[in-house]
N, C-alpha and C positions, 0 to 999 in steps of 0.2 A: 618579243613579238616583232615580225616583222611588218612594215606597210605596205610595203608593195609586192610581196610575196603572194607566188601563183599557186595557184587550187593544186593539189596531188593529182597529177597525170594530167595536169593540163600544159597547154600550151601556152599560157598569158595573153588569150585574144579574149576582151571582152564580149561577155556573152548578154542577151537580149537585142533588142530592136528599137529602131529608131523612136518607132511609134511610140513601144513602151516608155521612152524616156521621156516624150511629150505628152503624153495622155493628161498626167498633175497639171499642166501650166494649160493645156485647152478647157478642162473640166474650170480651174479658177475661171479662165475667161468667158466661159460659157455662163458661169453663177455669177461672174460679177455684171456681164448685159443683161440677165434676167433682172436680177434688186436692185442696178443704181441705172442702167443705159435706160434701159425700155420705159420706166416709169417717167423719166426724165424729160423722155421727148416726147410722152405723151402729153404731162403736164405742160410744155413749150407750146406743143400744138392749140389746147385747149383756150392758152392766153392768146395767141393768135389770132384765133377763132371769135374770141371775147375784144379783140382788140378791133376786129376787121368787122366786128356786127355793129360798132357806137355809130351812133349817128347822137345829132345837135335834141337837147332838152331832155338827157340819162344822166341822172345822179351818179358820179364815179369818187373814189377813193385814191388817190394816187401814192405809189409807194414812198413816198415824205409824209403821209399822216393827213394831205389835204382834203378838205370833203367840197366838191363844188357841181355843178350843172353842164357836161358840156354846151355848148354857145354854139363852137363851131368847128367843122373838121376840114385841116389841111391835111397838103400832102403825107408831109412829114410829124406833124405834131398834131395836137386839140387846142381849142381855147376855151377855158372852162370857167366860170361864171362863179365866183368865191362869195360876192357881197353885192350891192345893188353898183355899187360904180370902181368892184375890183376885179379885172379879167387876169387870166393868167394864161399864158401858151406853156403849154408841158410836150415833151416829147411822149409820145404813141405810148412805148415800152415804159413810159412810167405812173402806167394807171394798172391798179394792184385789182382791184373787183371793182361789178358795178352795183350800186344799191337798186334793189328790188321797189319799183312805183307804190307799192303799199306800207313803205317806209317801216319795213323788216329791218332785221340785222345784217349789218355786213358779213358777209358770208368769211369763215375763218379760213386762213392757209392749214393746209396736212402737212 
């Protein structure tokens, strides 16, 4: 058997087209933005959105497990209200959900 032996009555120029050799690797890319890209940043978005609507006296959850009140909102961080004389300033990106005022469940991560 040889390996690099050419087709009968050919000339040893490979045959097909660019395109066809890229189609596999655009089709993966195309399935892997649809199941991991797109869902991703929609979910970024919505924390965003969740982040950029607190204001001071919402119950939130912070991605450490803390359950407290926000107090008050800076720039850059919260200060959230843990105990009667414990504050805590967390940064923005580290509040996971907010608790619903009729004192529901914390809503689960998908």
């Amino acid at each position: 058997m040889y390996l690099f032996a050419t087709p009968p009555g050919g000339t040893g120029q490979p045959t097909g087209s660019l395109f066809g050799a890229l189609l596999p690797f655009i089709l993966i890319f195309v399935i892997f933005y649809l199941i991991i890209i797109m869902p991703a940043k929609k979910k970024q978005k919505q924390h965003q959105a969740l982040i950029g609507g607190l204001k001071g006296g919402e119950r939130v959850v912070t991605s450490g497990g803390i359950y407290g009140t926000v107090s008050r909102v800076l720039e850059d961080r919260f200060e959230i209200q843990v105990d009667k004389n414990t504050k805590l300033q967390i940064a923005k990106s580290a509040v996971s959900a907010v608790i619903p005022p009729e004192g529901g469940e914390v809503p689960q991560k998908r």
